[in-house]
C-alpha positions, 0 to 999 in steps of 0.5 A: 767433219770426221763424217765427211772423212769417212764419207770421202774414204767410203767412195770407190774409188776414194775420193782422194782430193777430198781426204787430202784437204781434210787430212790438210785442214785437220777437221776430223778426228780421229776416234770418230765411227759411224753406227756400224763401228766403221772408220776412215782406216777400215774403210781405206782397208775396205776399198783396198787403198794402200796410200790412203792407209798410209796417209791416214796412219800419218795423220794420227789414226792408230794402225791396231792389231785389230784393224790389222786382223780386220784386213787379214781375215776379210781382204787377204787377197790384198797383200798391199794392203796389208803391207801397209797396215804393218808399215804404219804400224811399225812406224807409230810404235817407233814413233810412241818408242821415240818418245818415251810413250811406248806401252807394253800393250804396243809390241813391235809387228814381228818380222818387219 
């Protein structure tokens, strides 16, 4: 079911109806890539799609630094975009702190 996530978020525009009802469901995970490395999250990156970012960051994808350097470098014409990374990532590391599972390789986003 993960494909058909990826599948949903890779259309442009995204096919938010179907990415709502798979996030609703839960039939996707969350480590899953295509053969070129991409996922559901860079995909949203991709398509510049800041609610979507944000529903997937929610929903269990992990918003790492090197998604983050991913926007920055290829789509700094997004802003939004990027905005969102750094919201949702501040947000699961506050959310791992919180829990007691904050690791020292998770540092807060600087400035947010």
């Amino acid at each position: 079911m993960s494909q058909s996530l990826l599948t949903a978020v890779l259309r442009n525009p995204i096919d938010r109806k179907t990415v709502a009802r798979i996030l609703q469901e839960g039939s996707y995970q969350v480590d899953t890539v295509n053969s070129s490395g991409m996922n559901p999250l860079k995909a949203a990156v991709m398509n510049g799609d800041a609610g979507t970012i944000t529903s997937l960051a929610g929903a269990g994808f992990q918003v790492t630094e090197d998604v983050i350097a991913f926007a920055e470098k290829s789509y700094p014409h997004k802003p939004d975009v990027i905005c969102a990374l750094h919201r949702s990532r501040s947000c699961q590391v506050v959310l791992h702190a919180t829990s007691g599972q904050l690791e020292e390789s998770e540092p807060p986003v600087p400035g947010l």
